[in-house]
C-alpha positions, 0 to 999 in steps of 0.5 A: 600378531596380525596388524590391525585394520583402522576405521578407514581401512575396515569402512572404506576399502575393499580386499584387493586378494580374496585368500581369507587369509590375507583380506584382514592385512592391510597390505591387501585393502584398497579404497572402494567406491562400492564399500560400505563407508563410501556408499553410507557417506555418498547417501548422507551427502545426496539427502543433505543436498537435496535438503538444500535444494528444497531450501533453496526452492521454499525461499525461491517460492517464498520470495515470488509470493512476498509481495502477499505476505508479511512475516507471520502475525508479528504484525498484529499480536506481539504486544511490542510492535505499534501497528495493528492488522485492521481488516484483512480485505483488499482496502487500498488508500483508506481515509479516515473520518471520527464522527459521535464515537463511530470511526468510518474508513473509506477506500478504493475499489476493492478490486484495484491493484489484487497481485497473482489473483487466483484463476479460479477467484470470483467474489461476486462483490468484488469490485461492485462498489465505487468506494468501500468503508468500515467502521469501528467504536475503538479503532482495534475492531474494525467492521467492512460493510458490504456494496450496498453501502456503498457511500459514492454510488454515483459518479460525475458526468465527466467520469467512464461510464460501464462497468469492463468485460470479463469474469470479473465485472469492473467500474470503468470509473475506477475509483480510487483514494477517497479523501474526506471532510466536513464543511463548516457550512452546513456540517455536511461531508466533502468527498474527493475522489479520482476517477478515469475520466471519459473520452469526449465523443464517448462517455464509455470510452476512457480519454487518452493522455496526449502522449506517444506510446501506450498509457493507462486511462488517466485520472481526474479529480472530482468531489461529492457532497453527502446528502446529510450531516453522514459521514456514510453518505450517500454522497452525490457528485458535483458535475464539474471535475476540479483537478485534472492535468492530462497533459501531466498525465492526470491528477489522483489521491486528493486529500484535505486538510483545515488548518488552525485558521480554518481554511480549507485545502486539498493536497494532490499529485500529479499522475506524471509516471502515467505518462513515464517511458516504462520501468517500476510503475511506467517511470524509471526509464530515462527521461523521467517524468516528474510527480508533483504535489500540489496544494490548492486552497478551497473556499468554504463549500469545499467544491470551489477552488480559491487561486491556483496551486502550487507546487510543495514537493516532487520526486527526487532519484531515491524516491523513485518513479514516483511521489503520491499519497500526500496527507497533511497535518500539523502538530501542536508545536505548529509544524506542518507534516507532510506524509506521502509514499514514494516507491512503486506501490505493487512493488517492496520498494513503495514506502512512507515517508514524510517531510516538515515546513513552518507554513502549509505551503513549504518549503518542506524538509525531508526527514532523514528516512521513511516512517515505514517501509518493508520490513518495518514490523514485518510489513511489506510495501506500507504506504497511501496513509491517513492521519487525523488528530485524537485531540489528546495531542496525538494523532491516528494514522491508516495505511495499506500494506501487502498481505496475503488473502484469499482473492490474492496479493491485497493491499489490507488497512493497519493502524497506528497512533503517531506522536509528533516530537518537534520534527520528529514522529513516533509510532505509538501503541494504544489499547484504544484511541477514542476521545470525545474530539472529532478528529478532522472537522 
């Protein structure tokens, strides 16, 4: 009886004799390269390579474009997560207002901060408006109103005249963070803003910072009052500026808070990574400069300041280059928070944080870890909020994020409903938000 070949022998190997008489014997069979087995295992083996270098190139490509995109739609449709997509658009900083029912948000320029923008993107509106808004009846549907509602059609005198050359046509002024209230005086709206300010011997030329090496323009701080009881405006600016620090680097994200006593106050930064020496958003480069944020209580007009401000939080090393975006509130137990971003907003790293005092003016203590940061519910980069109180003991909040969109990598607006839990807070989702209250008065 003639032995038999086995599956390696019969698949992988070859004859070494051609005599039809031994190419069965096993005696007469050597490994091949060009044998049947080997050739369907060397094709299986390249495909299931080159299946993992397609992998490996979907999540290279994938990685380099996350700072536009989210994971999925979990954000906005899966029923368990507490944040909401509001607008789809590059509204960066939003600020909120609740006035007769109608929720108004105001946010930067349109066309700051856009990451990779398309070569061959050219929205005509974009960057038209000083500052955006949109409004909404119930806090989910939320409607961006076009340039000619512009609330700040006009700047300070101090402010960059012009708009930039280009395909795409920019303000100089650069407005960014818009931050407002409604005076007790005459129930009219206080809007503060921060803009590049002008060089003194050229209004279209932006000042410089009193620092060695390159620096962007920096920014001041100014406020417009609105010509009636509207919280869309139009507002008209007041032609001193309030804050400014160029020697800090500038003075930007100003936002208000009245406290239970009634007094008025605006918390801000200091711009102290415009003057940094490189690195993640100009200021991981030793030495690093510091990024304060300042209280300043107002007088009742609300343009007025009433003593000098003070000092209620700064950067430490895990916050990064940088502190800003502060936004205050107080909880019905009495306990002040402080909600700011630290990171580098075109960067994963940018966050929301938040930290907690007995009194407005501090000290303040950090919570343990940030509210948001990437990926918290599949967001990416969250920061720059808002929070205005319900009046049912909660309190509304609106932040940007990084998604992707048509013009390029935008900051868009998410909503959220916060509770505050001693010195605990907890994101919360509602169906709707709206109450008789008026929110921030």
């Amino acid at each position: 009886m003639e032995p038999q070949l086995t599956i390696f022998q019969r698949h992988f190997t070859k004859p070494i004799s051609p005599d039809p008489e031994k190419i069965h014997h096993p005696d007469n069979r050597r490994f091949s390269f060009l044998s049947r087995g080997t050739i369907l295992v060397g094709a299986a083996m390249i495909l299931l390579l080159l299946g993992i270098i397609a992998a490996a190139v979907a999540v290279t490509f994938d990685n380099k474009h996350q700072t536009h995109d989210p994971a999925g739609d979990m954000v906005h449709t899966d029923p368990r997560s507490p944040i909401r997509l509001a607008l789809l658009e590059n509204f960066p900083d939003p600020t909120l207002v609740l006035k007769d029912g109608t929720y108004y948000a105001f946010a930067t320029n349109n066309a700051a901060g856009i990451i990779d923008r398309p070569k061959n993107f050219t929205e005509h509106q974009l960057g038209v408006s000083n500052v955006q808004i949109a409004t909404s009846k119930d806090f989910i549907n939320w409607t961006l109103l076009n340039f000619e509602h512009d609330p700040l059609p006009k700047v300070g005198e101090w402010v960059t005249h012009g708009v930039t050359k280009g395909r795409i046509q920019i303000p100089k002024s650069q407005v960014r963070a818009p931050g407002i209230i409604k005076r007790d005086t005459d129930n009219k709206y206080v809007m503060y803003y921060s803009a590049n300010k002008h060089a003194e011997d050229n209004k279209t030329e932006s000042a410089r910072v009193p620092a060695k090496g390159r620096h962007p323009p920096p920014h001041c701080i100014g406020a417009a009052v609105s010509e009636t009881d509207d919280p869309a405006g139009p507002y008209t600016p007041v032609p001193e500026l309030l804050a400014c620090h160029l020697d800090q680097g500038g003075a930007i994200d100003a936002q208000p808070f009245r406290d239970s006593d009634g007094t008025l106050w605006i918390a801000y930064k200091i711009d102290g990574n415009n003057i940094g020496h490189g690195g993640s958003c100009g200021n991981t480069v030793a030495p690093i400069m510091p990024t304060p944020i300042k209280l300043q209580k107002m007088k009742p007009d609300g343009i007025t300041k009433d003593g000098e401000e003070i000092t209620i939080l700064d950067r430490i090393e895990s916050d990064g280059p940088l502190v800003e975006a502060p936004v205050l509130a107080k909880s019905s137990e009495g306990i002040y928070f402080l909600f700011y971003s630290s990171g580098c907003t075109r960067a994963p790293t940018y966050d929301l944080k938040y930290a907690t005092a007995e009194t407005n003016t501090g000290p303040y203590t950090r919570a343990a870890k940030p509210l948001l940061q990437t990926g918290t519910y599949g967001l990416l980069a969250p920061g720059s909020a808002d929070v205005l109180a319900d009046g049912n003991g909660g309190f509304d909040m609106v932040f940007h994020a990084r998604v992707r969109a048509p013009q390029g990598g935008v900051r868009a607006m998410f909503t959220t409903k916060l509770r505050f839990e001693g010195r605990q807070v907890r994101m919360v989702r509602a169906n709707s938000t709206l109450d008789d209250d008026e929110g921030r008065m």
